[in-house]
N, C-alpha and C positions, 0 to 999 in steps of 0.2 A: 528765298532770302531777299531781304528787303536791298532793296538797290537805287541810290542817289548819285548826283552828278559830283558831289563834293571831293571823294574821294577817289586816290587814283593809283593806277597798280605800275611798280618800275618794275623792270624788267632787263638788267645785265645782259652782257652781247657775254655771256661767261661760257669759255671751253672745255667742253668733257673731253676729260684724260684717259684714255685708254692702257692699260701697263703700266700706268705711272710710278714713276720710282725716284723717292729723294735720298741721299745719304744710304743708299742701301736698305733701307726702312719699308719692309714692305707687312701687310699688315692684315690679318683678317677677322672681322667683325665677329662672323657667325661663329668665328671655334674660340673665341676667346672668353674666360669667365670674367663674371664679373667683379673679382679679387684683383685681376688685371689692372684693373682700372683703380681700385682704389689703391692698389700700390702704387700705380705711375704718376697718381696728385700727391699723394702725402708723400712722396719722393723728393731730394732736392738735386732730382736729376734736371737739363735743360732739356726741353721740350721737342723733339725731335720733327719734322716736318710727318707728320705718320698716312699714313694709306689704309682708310678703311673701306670700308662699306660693299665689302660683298665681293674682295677680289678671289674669295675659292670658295663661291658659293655654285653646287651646279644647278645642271636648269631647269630641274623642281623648284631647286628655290626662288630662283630669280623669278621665275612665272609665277608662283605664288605670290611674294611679293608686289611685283608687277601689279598683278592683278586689285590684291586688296589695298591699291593708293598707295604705297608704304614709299617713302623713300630709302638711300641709300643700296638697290637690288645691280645687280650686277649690269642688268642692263644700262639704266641711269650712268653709272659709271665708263660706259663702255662709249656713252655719246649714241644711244639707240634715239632715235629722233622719233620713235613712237611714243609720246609723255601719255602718263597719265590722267592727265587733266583729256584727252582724245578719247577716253575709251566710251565719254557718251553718259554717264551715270545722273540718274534724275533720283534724288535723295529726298523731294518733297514729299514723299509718306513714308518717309525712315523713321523711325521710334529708335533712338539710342542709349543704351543702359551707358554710365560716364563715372569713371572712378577718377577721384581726385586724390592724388597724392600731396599729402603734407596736410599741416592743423594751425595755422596762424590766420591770420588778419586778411594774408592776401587770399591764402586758399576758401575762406569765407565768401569773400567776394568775388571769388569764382564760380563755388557752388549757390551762389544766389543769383548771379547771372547764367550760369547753367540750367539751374529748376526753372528759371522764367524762357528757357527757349522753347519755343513750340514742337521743336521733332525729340527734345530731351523725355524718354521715358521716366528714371528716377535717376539719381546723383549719390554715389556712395562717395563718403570722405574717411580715407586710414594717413591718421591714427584720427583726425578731425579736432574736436573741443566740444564742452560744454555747449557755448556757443551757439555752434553750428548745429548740431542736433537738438538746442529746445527750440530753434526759432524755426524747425523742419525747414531749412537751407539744402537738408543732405542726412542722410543716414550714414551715421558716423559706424568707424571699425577701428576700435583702439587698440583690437586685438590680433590685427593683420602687422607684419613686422615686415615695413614697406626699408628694410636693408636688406631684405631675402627676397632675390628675383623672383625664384622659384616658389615663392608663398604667393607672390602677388600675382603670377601667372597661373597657379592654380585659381585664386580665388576670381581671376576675369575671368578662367574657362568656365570655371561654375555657377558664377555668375551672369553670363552671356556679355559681357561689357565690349560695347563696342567703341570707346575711347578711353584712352587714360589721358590724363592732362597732369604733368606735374608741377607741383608748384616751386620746393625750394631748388635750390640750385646744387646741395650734397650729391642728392640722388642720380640729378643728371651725370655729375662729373665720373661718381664712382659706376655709372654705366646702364641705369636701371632700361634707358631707353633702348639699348644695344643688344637686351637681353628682350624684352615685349615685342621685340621688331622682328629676332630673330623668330619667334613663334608667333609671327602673323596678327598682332595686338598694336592697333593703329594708335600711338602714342606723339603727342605733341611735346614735342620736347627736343632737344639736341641731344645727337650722339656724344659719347666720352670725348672724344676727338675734338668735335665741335664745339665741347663746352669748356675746351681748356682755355679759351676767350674770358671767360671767367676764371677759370680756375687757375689759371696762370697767368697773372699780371707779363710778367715777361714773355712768354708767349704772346699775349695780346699786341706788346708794343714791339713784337718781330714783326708780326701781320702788318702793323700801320707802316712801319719803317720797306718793307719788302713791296707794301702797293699803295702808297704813297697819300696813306691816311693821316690829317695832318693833326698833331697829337703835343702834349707837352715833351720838351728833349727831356732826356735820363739816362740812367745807366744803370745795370745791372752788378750787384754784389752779393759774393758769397762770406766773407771775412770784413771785420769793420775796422782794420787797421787802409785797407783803401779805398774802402766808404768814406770815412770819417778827412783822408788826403784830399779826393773828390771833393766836397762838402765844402772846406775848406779855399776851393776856388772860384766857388759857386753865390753868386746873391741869396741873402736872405729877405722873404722865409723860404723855406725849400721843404719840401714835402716826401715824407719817408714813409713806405708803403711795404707791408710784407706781399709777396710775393703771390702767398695760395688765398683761400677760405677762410678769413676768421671774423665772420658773424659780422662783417661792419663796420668792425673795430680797427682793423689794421692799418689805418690810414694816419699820419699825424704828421697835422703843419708846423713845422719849428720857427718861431719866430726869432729864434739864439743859436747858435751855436753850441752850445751846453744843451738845449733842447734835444736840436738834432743828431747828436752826440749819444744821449739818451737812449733815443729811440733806437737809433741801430744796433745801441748795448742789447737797449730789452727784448731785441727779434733775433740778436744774431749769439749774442753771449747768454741771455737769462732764458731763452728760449719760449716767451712770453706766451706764443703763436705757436709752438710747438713745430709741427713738419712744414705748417703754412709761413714760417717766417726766417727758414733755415737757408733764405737767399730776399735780400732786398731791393727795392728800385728808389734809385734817389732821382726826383722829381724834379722838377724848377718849379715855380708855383705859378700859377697863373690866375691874372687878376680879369675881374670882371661879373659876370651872371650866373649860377648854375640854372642848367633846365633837364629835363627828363624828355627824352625821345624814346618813341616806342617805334617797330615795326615788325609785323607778323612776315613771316617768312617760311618758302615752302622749298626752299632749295636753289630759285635760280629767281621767282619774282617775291618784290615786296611789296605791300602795302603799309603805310602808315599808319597807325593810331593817333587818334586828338592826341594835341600836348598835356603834359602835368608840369611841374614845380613842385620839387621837392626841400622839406627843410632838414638839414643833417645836423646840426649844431645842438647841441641841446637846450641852449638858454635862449630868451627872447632875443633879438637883434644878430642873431644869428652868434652868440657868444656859448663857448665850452665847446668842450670836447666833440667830438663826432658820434653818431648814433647812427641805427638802420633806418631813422626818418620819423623825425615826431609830427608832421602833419605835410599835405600837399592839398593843391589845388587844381581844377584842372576847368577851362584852358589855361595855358602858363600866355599871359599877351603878349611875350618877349620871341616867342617861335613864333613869329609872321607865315606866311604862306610862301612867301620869298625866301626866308631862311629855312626853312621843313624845306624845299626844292636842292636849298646848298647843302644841306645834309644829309637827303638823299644823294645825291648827287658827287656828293666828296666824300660821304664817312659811310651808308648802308651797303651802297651801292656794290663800292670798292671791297668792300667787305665779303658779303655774296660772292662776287666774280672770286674773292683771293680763296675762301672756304673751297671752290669747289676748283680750283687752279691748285688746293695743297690737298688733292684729294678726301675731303670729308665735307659736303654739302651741307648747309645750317639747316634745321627745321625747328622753327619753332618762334621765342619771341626774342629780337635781338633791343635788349633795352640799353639806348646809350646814352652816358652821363657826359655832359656836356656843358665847356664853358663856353658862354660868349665873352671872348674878347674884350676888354673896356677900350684897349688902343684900336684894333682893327674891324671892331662888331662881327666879327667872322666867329663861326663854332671851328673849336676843336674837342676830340676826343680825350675825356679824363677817363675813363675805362667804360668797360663795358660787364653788363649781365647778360643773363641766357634765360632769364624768366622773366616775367610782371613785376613790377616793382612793389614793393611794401613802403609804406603805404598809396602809391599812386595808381597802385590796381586797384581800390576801393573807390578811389575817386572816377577812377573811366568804368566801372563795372556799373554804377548807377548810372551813368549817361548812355550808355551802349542801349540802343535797340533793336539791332540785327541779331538774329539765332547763332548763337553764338558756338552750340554744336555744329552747327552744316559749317560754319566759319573755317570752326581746326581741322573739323575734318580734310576742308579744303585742305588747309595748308600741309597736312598728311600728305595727302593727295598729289598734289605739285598742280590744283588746280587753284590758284588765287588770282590768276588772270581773269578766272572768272565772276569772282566775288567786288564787291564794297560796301563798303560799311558805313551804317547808318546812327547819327546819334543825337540823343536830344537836346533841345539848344538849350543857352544858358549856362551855369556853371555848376559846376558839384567842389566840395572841398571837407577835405578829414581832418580830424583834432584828434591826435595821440593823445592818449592817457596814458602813462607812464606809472612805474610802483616808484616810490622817493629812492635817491640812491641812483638811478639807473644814469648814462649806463655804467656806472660802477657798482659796487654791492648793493646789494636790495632785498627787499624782504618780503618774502612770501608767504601768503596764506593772511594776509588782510581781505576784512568783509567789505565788498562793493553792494552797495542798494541805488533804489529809482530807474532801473535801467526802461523799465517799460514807462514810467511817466517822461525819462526822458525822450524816449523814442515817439511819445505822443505830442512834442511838441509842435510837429509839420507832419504830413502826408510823408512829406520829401525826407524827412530823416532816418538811417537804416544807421545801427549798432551794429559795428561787426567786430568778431571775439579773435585776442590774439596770444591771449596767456589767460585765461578762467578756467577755472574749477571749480569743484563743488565738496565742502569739509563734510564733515561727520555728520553735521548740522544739518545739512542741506544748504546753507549757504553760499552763495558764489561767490568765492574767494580771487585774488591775486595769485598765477600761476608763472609768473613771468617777466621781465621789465618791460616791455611794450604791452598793454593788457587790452587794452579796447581803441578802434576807430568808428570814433563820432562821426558819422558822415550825414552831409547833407543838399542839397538841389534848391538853387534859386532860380531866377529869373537873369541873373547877371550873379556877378561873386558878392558882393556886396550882402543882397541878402542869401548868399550861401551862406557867409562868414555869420551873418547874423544869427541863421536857424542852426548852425553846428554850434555856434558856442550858448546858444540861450541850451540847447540840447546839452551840452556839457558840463552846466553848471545847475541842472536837474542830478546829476549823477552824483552821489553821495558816498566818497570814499577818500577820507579821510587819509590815507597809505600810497595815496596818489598825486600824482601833477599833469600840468601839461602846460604847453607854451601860449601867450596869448598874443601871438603876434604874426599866425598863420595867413600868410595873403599881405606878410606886409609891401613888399615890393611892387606888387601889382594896384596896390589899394592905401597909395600911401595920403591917405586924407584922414579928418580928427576920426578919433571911434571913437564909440561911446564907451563911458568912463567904467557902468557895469559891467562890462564884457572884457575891459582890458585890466 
């Protein structure tokens, strides 16, 4: 594993609980299905402090575990001071069969950074894309039904696979990794437990409130007649947030009172969001920067990832609605080295130590959205994921040049003390392609052409597939509202921004858009008139 002075591994003074018990809530991994779990998210139950990870596991299992890196085993839990990362393991002639879970954008540029790692034997992707299998990124399985544990643990044991990596954030919540763990299937990802950081906005902002993450104020609401009271006392704009999972969307800034009025109607009376919006959180809004923080996490240390800059808005100048992100850049110039330190430091950190202080250790990628301040230049937490971000894993997948399997495995492992990571200078940045319409209605099954001339227009440029299909015809259609990231590698952003949009406007699809103002914040000087 390639190893540089750059990067640096924190590490939480955090305490293993023994018998831990909150509320009476005690809880065990290994006998729970995973029906479990997707009842307790699409529930608009509150989120109980829960106790996983192997408290009636016996010690077959915990030794097993133990042994194959795995976190969450009874001993981990119990404060056994023999880690895994001691047991000595030299992985430099490992050959690992890697199943990736999920078929978008970011899972592309996962299996493209996976196939380029040297100890990566081959890379399956279920359900995968078009995409992904013609440009051989990955051996696609559209016929593996990655919401059945039990399919997908069949098909690693038949497979030999010795990682799974998931991508979206469903699978985590409703449990998939709780279920591979239990049958010895080294999986990157957060427990159900773990991932209710995402999957429960309320939940999240108990965690910051409990270990003193410093976060937007709000409040929790299940009925909109004391939302709506609330609101009312509140400066606008204020920001109205469903609760669970919904794709992206559930977020909305009300610059009126009738706006945010609205909003609480549509999650809490019309049911817009369905089980994800059947309790909301009324936000204060805060003014300032967003930026995307990454850090890979193995249960008690983290390492950071380069920064990215994410765009959520849908129209240039950062105008309309919210989306899962029409383009990022990565580095973002606004995460200094001094602030990545503060955010370790006040938001990853605390985070880790509180994970394994509410008994269920993170494993996996904790990505946090983050404002900076315009009054006080300080970050705080606007929420948090439990995976890679779409699109800002396209953009650090082409920079990264450490093995990116021996990496997770690490973090399986609870070995990332020993790892860092290595990436190449200069910048990379993605240009969403979008179907017209998104993200509201849109239309499916328009023909996309040029993809290979545009990919010919730099070394450095890589098409990676987020919604493609292929019609009756053979041609590659529109399969989705986000459909392709343009991505591309300068020297600085500048000519990143350059080689992503000359590449994006080789693309021929007419059923499409995308924003041309990618990098404005970082690169705010004239562009050229073509491109914009």
């Amino acid at each position: 594993m390639s190893c540089v002075t750059s990067s640096r591994v924190f590490a939480p003074s955090a305490k293993l609980l023994s018998g831990f018990n909150k509320n009476n809530v005690n809880f065990s991994v290994s006998s729970a299905p995973s029906s479990f779990f997707s009842n307790l998210f699409s529930s608009s139950a509150s989120f109980p402090r829960l106790v996983g990870c192997g408290n009636s596991m016996n010690s077959l299992e915990s030794r097993r575990l133990v042994s194959t890196g795995l976190r969450c085993s009874a001993a981990q839990q119990s404060g056994n001071s023999a880690s895994v990362a001691s047991l000595g393991r030299d992985d430099s002639d490992e050959r690992v069969v890697v199943l990736v879970i999920g078929g978008g954008g970011r899972e592309h540029a996962l299996c493209y950074a996976l196939k380029r790692s040297p100890s990566c034997e081959t890379v399956f992707c279920a359900p995968g894309n078009v995409g992904i299998s013609s440009s051989g990124d990955a051996t696609c399985v559209p016929e593996l039904n990655i919401a059945n544990s039990s399919a997908v643990i069949d098909f690693c044991h038949k497979r030999g696979v010795g990682l799974v990596v998931v991508g979206p954030e469903a699978p985590l919540v409703a449990g998939l990794a709780n279920d591979l763990v239990k049958f010895g299937i080294p999986v990157f990802g957060p427990s159900a437990e773990a991932a209710a950081l995402e999957g429960s906005k309320n939940f999240m902002k108990s965690i910051c409130d409990k270990y003193g993450i410093p976060t937007a104020k709000y409040k929790t609401f299940r009925h909109p007649v004391p939302a709506k009271h609330y609101i009312q006392e509140q400066e606008l704009p204020i920001v109205i947030k469903a609760d669970g999972l919904a794709a992206g969307k559930g977020v909305i800034v009300a610059m009126t009172l009738e706006e945010a009025y609205d909003a609480v109607d549509s999650m809490l009376v019309d049911e817009m969001f369905g089980p994800a919006g059947s309790q909301v959180i009324v936000e204060e809004f805060l003014e300032g920067e967003e930026a995307s923080f990454f850090a890979l996490v193995d249960g008690e240390n983290a390492i950071p990832l380069e920064s990215a800059q994410d765009h959520k808005r849908v129209g240039d100048g950062d105008t309309g609605p919210n989306t899962g992100g029409m383009g990022a850049y990565s580095p973002a110039p606004i995460l200094t080295k001094e602030l990545e330190s503060i955010v370790m430091d006040s938001i990853i950190l605390p985070t880790v130590e509180g994970m394994v202080a509410e008994g269920c250790k993170f494993v996996g990628v904790l990505y946090a959205g983050l404002m900076i301040e315009k009054k006080s230049g300080l970050p705080k937490l606007i929420e948090y994921n439990v995976r890679f971000g779409d699109p800002e894993c396209q953009a650090l997948m082409v920079r990264l040049e450490s093995d990116l399997v021996q990496v997770l495995l690490a973090a399986c492992r609870g070995e990332l003390s020993q790892v860092s990571l290595e990436w190449s200078p200069g910048s990379a940045m993605v240009v969403v392609m979008a179907s017209n319409g998104y993200p509201g209605p849109y239309e499916k099954g328009t023909v996309i052409q040029n993809l290979e001339e545009a990919e010919n227009v730099a070394p450095t440029v890589k098409i990676f597939h987020a919604g493609t299909a292929l019609d009756s015809n053979g041609n590659l259609v529109s399969a989705g509202g986000r459909v392709l990231g343009v991505t591309a590698k300068g020297n600085d952003l500048a000519e990143a921004r350059e080689r992503a949009y000359q590449a994006v406007e080789k693309v021929n699809w007419p059923g499409g858009f995308y924003r041309r103002d990618i990098g404005w914040r970082a690169l705010p000087l004239p562009v050229q008139p073509n491109l914009w």
